[in-house]
Biotite code that builds the C-alpha atoms (Angstrom):
import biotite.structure as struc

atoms = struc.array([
    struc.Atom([19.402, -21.942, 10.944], chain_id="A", res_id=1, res_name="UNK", atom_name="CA", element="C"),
    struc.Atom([19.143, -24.858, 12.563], chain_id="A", res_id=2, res_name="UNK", atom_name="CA", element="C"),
    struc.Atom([19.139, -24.008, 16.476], chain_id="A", res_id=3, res_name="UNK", atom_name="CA", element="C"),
    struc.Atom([22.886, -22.942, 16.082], chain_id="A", res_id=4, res_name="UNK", atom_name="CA", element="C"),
    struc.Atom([24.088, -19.459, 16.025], chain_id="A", res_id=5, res_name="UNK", atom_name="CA", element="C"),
    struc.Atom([24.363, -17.801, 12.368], chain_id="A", res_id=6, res_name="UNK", atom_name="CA", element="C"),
    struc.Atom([26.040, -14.808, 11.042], chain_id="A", res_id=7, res_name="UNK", atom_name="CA", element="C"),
    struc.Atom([24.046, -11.899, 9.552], chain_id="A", res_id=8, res_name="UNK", atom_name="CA", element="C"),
    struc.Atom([24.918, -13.213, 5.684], chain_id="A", res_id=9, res_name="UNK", atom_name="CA", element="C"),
    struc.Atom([22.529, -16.145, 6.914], chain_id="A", res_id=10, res_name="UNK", atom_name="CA", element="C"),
    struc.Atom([19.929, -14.433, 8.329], chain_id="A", res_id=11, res_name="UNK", atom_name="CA", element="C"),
    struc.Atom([19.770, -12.119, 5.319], chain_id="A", res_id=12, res_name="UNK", atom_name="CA", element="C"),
    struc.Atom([19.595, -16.127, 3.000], chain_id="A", res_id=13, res_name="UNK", atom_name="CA", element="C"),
    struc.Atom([17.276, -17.139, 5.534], chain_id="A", res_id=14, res_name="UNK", atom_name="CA", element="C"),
    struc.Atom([14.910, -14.199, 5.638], chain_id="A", res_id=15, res_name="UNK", atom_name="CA", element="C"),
    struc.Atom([15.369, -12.709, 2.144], chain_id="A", res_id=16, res_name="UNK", atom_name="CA", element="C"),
    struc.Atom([16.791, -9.379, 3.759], chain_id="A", res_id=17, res_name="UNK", atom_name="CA", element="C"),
    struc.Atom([20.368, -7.733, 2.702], chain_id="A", res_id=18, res_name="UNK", atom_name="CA", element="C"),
    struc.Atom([22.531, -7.506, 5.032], chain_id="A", res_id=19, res_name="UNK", atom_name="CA", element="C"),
    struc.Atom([22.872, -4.165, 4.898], chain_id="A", res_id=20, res_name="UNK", atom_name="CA", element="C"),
    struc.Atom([19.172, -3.950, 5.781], chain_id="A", res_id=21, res_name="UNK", atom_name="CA", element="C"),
    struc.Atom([19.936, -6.468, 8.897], chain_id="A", res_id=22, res_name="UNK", atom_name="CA", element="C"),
    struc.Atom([22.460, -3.730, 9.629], chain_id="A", res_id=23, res_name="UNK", atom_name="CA", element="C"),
    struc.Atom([20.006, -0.899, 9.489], chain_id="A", res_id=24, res_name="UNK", atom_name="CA", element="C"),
    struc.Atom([18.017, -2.933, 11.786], chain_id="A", res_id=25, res_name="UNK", atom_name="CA", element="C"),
    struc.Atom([20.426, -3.564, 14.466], chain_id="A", res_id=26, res_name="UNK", atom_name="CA", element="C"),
    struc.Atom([21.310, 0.535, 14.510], chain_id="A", res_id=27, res_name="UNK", atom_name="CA", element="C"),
    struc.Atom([17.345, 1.179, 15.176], chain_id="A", res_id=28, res_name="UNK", atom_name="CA", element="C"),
    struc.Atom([17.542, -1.002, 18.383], chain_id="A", res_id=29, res_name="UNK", atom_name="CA", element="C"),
    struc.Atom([14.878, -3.169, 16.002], chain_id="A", res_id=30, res_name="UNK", atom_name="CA", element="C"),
    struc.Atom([17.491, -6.462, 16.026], chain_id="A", res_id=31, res_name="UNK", atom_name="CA", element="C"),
    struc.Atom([20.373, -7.549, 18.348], chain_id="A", res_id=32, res_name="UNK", atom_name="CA", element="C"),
    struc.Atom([22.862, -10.294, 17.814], chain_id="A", res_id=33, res_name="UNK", atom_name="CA", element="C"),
    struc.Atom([23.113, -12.418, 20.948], chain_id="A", res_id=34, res_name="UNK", atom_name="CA", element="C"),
    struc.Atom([26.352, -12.193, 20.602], chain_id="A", res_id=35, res_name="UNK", atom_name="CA", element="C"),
    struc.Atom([29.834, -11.739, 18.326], chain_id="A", res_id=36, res_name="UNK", atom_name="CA", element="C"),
    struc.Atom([32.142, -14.751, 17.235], chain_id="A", res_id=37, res_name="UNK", atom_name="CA", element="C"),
    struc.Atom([36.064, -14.375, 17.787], chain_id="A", res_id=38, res_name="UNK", atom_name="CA", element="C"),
    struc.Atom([36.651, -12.976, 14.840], chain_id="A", res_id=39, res_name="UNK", atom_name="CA", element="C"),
    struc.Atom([33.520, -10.266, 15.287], chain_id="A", res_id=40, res_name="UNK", atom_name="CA", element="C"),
    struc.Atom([31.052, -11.562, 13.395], chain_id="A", res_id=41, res_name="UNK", atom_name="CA", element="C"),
    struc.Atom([27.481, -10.964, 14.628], chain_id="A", res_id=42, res_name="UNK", atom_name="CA", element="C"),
    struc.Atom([25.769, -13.761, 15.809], chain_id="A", res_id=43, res_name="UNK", atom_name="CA", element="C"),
    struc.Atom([21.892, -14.748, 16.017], chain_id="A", res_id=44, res_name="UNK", atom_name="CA", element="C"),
    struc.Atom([19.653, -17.521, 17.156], chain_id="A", res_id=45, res_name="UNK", atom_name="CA", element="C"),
    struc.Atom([16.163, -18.369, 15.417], chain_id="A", res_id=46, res_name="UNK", atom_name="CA", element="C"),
    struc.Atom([14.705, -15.351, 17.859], chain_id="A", res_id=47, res_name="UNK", atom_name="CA", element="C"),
    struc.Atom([16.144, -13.381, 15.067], chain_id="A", res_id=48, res_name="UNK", atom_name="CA", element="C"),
    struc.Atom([14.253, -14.840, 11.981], chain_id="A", res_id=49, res_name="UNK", atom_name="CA", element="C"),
    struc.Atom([11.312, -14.391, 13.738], chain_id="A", res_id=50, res_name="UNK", atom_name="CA", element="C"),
    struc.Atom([12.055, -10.813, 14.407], chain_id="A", res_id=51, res_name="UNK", atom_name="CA", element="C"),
    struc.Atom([12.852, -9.920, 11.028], chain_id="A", res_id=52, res_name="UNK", atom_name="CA", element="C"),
    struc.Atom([9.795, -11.451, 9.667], chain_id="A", res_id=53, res_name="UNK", atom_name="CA", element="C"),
    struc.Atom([7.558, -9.502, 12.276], chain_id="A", res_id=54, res_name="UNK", atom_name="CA", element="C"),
    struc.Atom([9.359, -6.429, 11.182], chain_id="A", res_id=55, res_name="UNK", atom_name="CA", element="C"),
    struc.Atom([8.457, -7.635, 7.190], chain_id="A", res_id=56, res_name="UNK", atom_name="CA", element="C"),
    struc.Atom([4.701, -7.750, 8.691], chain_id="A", res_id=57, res_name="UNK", atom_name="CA", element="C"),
    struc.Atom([4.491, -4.387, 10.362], chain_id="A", res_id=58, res_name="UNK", atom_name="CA", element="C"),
    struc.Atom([6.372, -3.184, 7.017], chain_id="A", res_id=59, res_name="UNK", atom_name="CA", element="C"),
    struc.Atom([3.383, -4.781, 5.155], chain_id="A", res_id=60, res_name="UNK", atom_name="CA", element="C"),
    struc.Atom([0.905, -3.376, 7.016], chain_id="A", res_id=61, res_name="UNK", atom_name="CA", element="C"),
    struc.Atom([2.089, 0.274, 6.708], chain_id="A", res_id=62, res_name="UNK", atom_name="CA", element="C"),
    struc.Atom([4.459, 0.831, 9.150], chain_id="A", res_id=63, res_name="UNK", atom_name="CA", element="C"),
    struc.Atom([8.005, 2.567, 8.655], chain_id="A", res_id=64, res_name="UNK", atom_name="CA", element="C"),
    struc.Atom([10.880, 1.623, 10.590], chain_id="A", res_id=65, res_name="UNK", atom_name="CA", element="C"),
    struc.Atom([10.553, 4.771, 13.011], chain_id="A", res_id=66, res_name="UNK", atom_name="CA", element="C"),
    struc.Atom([6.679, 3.830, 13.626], chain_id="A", res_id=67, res_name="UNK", atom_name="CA", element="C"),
    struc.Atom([8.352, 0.230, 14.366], chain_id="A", res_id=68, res_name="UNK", atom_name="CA", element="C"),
    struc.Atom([11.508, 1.520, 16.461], chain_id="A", res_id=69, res_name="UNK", atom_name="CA", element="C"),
    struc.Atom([8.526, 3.780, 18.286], chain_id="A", res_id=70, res_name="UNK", atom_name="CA", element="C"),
    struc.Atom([6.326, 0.736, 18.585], chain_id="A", res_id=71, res_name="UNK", atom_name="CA", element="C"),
    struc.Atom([8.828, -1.676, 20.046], chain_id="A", res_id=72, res_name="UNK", atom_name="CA", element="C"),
    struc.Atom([10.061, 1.399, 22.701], chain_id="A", res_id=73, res_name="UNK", atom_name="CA", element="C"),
    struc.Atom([6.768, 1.118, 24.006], chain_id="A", res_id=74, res_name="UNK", atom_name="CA", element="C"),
    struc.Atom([6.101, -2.111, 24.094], chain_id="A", res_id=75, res_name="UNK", atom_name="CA", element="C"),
    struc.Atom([9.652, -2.623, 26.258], chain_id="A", res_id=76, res_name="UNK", atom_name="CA", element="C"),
    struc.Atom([8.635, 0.204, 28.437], chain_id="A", res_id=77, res_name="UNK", atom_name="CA", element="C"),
    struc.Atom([5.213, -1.279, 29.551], chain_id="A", res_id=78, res_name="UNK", atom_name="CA", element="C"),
    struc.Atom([5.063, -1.541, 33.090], chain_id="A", res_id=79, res_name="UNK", atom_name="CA", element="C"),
    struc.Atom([3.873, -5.179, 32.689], chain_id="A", res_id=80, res_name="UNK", atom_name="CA", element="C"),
    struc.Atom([2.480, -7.941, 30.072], chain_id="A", res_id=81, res_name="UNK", atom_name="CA", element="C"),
    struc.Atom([-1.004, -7.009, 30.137], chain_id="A", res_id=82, res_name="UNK", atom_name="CA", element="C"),
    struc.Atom([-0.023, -3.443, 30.209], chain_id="A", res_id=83, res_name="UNK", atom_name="CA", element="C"),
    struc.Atom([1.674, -3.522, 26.613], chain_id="A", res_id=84, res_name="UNK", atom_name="CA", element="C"),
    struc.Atom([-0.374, -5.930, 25.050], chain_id="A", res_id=85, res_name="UNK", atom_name="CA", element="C"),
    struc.Atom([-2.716, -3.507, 25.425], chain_id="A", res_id=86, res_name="UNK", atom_name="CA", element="C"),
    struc.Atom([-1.106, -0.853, 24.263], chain_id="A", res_id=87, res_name="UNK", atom_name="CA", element="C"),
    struc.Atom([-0.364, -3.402, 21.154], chain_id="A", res_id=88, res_name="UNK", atom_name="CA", element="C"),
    struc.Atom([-3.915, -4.420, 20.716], chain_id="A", res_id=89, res_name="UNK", atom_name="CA", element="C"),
    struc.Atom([-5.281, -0.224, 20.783], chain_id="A", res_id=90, res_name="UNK", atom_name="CA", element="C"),
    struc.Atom([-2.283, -0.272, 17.580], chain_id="A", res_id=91, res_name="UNK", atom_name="CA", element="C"),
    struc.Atom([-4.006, -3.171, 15.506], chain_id="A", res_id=92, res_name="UNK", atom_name="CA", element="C"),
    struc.Atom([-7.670, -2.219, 16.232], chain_id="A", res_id=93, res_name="UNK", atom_name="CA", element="C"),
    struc.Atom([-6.870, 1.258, 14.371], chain_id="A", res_id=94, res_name="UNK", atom_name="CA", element="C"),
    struc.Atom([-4.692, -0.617, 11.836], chain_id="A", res_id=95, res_name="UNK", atom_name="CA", element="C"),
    struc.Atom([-7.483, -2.597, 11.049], chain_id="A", res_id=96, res_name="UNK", atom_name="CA", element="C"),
    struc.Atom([-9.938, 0.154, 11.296], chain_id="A", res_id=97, res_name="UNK", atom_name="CA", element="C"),
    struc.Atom([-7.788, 1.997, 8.344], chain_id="A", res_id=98, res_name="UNK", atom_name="CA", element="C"),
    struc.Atom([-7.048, -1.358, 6.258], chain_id="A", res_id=99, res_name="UNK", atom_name="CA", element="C"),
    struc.Atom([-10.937, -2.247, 6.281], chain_id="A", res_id=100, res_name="UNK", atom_name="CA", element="C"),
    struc.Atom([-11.605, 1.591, 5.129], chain_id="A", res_id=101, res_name="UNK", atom_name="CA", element="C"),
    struc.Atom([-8.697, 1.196, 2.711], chain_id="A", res_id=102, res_name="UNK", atom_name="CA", element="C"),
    struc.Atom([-10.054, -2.408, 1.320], chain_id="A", res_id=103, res_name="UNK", atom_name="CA", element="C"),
    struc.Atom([-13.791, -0.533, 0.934], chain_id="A", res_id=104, res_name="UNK", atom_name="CA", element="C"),
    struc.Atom([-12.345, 2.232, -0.998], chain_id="A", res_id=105, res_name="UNK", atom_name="CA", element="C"),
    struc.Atom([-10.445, -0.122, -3.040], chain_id="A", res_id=106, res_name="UNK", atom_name="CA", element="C"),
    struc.Atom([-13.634, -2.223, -3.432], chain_id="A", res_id=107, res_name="UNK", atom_name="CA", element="C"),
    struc.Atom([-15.507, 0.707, -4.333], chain_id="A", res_id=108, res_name="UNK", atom_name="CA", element="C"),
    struc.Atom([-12.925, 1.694, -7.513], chain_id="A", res_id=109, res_name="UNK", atom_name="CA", element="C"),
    struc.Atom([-12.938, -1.978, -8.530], chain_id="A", res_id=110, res_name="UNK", atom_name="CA", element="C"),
    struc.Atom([-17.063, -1.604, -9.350], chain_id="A", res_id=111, res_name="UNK", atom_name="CA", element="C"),
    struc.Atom([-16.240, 1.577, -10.887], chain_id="A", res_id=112, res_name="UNK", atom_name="CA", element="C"),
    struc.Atom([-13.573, 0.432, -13.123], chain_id="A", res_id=113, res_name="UNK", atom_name="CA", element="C"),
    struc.Atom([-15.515, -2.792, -14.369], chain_id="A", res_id=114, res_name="UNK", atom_name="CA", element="C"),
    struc.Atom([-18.811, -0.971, -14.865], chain_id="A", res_id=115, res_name="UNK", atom_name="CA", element="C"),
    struc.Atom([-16.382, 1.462, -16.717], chain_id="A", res_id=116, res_name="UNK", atom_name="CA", element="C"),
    struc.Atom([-14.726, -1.525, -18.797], chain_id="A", res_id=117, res_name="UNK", atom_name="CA", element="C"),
    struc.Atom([-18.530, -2.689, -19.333], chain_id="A", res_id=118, res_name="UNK", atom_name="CA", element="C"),
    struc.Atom([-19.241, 0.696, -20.865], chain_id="A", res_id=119, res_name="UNK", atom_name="CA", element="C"),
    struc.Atom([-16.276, 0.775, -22.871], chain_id="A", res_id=120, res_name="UNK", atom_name="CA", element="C"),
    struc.Atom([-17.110, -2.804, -24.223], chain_id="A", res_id=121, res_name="UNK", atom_name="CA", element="C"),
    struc.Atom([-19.656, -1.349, -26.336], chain_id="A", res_id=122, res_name="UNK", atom_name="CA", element="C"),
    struc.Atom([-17.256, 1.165, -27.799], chain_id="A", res_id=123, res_name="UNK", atom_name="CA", element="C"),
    struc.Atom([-15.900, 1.023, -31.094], chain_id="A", res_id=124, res_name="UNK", atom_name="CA", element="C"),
    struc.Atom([-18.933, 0.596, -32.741], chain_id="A", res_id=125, res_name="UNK", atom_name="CA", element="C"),
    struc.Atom([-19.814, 4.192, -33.484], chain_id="A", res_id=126, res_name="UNK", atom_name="CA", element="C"),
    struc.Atom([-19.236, 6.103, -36.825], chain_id="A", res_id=127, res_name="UNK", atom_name="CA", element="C"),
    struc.Atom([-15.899, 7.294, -37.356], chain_id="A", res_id=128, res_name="UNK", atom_name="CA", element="C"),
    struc.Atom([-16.936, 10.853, -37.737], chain_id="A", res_id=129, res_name="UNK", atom_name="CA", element="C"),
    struc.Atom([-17.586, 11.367, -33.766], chain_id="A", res_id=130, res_name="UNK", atom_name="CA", element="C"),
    struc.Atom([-14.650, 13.079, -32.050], chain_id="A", res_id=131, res_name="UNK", atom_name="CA", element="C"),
    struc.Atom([-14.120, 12.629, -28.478], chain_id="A", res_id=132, res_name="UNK", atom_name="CA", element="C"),
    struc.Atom([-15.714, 14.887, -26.988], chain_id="A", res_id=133, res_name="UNK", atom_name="CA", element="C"),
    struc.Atom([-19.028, 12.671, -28.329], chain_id="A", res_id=134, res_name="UNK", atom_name="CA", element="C"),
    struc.Atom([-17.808, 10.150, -26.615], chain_id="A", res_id=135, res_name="UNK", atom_name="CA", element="C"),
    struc.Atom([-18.981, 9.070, -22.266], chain_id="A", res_id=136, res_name="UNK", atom_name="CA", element="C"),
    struc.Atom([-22.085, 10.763, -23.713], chain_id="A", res_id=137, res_name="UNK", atom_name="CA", element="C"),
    struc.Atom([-23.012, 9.114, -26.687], chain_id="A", res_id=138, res_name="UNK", atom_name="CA", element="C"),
    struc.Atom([-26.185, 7.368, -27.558], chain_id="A", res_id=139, res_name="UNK", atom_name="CA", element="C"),
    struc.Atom([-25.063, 4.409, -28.707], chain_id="A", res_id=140, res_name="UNK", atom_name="CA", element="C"),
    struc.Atom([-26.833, 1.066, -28.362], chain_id="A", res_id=141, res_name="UNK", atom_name="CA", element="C"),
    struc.Atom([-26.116, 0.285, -24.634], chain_id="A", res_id=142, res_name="UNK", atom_name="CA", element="C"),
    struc.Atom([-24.858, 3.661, -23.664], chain_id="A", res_id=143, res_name="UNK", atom_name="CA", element="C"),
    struc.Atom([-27.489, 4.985, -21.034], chain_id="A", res_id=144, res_name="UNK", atom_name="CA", element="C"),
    struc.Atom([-26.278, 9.306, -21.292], chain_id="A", res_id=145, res_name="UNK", atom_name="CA", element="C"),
    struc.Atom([-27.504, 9.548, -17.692], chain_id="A", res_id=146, res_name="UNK", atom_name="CA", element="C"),
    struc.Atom([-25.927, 5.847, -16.815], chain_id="A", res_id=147, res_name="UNK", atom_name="CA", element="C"),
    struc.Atom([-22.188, 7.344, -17.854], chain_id="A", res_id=148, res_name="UNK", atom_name="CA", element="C"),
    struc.Atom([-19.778, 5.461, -15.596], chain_id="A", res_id=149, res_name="UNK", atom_name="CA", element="C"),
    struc.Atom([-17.792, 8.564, -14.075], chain_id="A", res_id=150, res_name="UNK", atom_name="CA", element="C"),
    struc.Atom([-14.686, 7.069, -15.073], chain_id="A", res_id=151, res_name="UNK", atom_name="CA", element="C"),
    struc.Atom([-15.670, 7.340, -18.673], chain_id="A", res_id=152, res_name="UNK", atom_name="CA", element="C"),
    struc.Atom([-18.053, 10.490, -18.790], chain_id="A", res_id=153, res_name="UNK", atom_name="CA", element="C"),
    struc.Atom([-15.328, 12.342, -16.814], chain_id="A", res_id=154, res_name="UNK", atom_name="CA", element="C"),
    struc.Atom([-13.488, 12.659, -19.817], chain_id="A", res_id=155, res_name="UNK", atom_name="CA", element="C"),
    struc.Atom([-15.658, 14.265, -22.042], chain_id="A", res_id=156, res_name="UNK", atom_name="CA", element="C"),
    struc.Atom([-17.409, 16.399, -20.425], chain_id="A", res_id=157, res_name="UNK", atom_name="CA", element="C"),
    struc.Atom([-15.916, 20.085, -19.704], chain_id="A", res_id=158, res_name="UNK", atom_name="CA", element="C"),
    struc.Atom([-16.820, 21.884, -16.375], chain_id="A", res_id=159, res_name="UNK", atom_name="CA", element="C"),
    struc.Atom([-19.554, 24.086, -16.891], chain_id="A", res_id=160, res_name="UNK", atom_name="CA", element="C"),
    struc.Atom([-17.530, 27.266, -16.918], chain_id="A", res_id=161, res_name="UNK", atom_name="CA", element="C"),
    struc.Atom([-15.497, 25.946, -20.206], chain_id="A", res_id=162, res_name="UNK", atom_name="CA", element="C"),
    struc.Atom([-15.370, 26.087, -23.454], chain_id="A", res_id=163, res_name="UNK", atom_name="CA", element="C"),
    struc.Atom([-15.860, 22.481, -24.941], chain_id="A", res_id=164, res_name="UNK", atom_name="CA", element="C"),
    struc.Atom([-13.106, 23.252, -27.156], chain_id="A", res_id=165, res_name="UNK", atom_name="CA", element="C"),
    struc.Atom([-10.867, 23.696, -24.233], chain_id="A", res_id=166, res_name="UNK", atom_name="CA", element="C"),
    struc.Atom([-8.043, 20.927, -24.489], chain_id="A", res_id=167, res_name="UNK", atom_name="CA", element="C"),
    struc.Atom([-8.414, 18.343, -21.683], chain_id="A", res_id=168, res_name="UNK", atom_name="CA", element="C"),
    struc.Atom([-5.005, 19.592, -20.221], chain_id="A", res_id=169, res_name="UNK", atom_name="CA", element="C"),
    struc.Atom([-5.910, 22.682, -19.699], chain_id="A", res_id=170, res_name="UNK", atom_name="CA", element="C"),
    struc.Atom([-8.984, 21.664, -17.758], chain_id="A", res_id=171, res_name="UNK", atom_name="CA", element="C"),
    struc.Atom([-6.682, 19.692, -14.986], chain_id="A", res_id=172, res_name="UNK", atom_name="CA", element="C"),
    struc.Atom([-4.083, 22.165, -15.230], chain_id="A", res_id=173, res_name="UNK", atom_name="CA", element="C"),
    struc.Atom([-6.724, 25.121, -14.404], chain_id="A", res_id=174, res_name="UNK", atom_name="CA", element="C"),
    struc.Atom([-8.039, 22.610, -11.335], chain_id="A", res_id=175, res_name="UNK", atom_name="CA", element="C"),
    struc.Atom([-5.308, 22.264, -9.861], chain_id="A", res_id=176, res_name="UNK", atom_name="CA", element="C"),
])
């Protein structure tokens, strides 16, 4: 798109969308075509690229069409500019509240899965007689009993009120 209208099938090239998803679009109110050729066919300008990559963005950071079609009623409704940019800005501040609380939970698993893959290193080097419900606890070289990542020691060790020789199925299926 070079400052010239295009047709939908070159939007969709151009932004990596189907059509039938530029379609979809449209229907919401989320995309217009400024207007149709003689023979029909919608019609956009560049305005449109840069509308369907803001919707990819709002996509990307959680939002579903509706939330978008809701989000873009209200910012057409604001009385004024400062008025819905406002109204915009009180939308990304809790956005980025939930992606930062999202990225530390995230953060959090990632140490638990390496200190778990740490652990785990040092497995394999036990006698073949232990079964698994010796291992997460073992003693081996390394292995700290009280240290367990929970990762690893979670799946060994059967809640209080079972029977070690309860299959691990049956634990998760009886916590559920």
């Amino acid at each position: 798109m070079d400052g010239k209208h295009c047709r939908v099938g070159d939007l969709a090239k151009a932004t990596g969308k189907t059509v039938r998803a530029l379609h979809l679009y449209e229907e919401m109110g989320l995309l217009r075509p400024v207007s149709r050729s003689a023979g029909g066919y919608r019609l956009y300008t560049e305005d449109a690229t840069a509308r369907v990559r803001w919707i990819q963005r709002m996509q990307d950071m959680g939002f579903s069409l509706p939330e978008i079609q809701d989000f873009l009623k209200t910012w057409e409704a604001s009385a004024n500019g400062p008025l819905g940019m406002g109204r915009v800005r009180a939308v990304f501040e809790a956005k980025l509240a939930e992606t930062r609380e999202t990225v530390a939970r995230l953060r959090s698993l990632e140490r638990d899965i390496q200190a778990s893959l740490a652990y785990l290193d040092l497995c394999g080097t036990c006698e073949p007689i232990h079964t698994q419900k010796d291992c997460g606890c073992c003693e081996q070289p390394g292995h700290d009993p009280l240290r367990t990542p929970d990762l690893v020691s979670g799946l060994a060790r059967p809640h209080a009120h079972q029977s070690p020789d309860v299959p691990l199925g049956h634990l998760i299926e009886g916590n559920r």
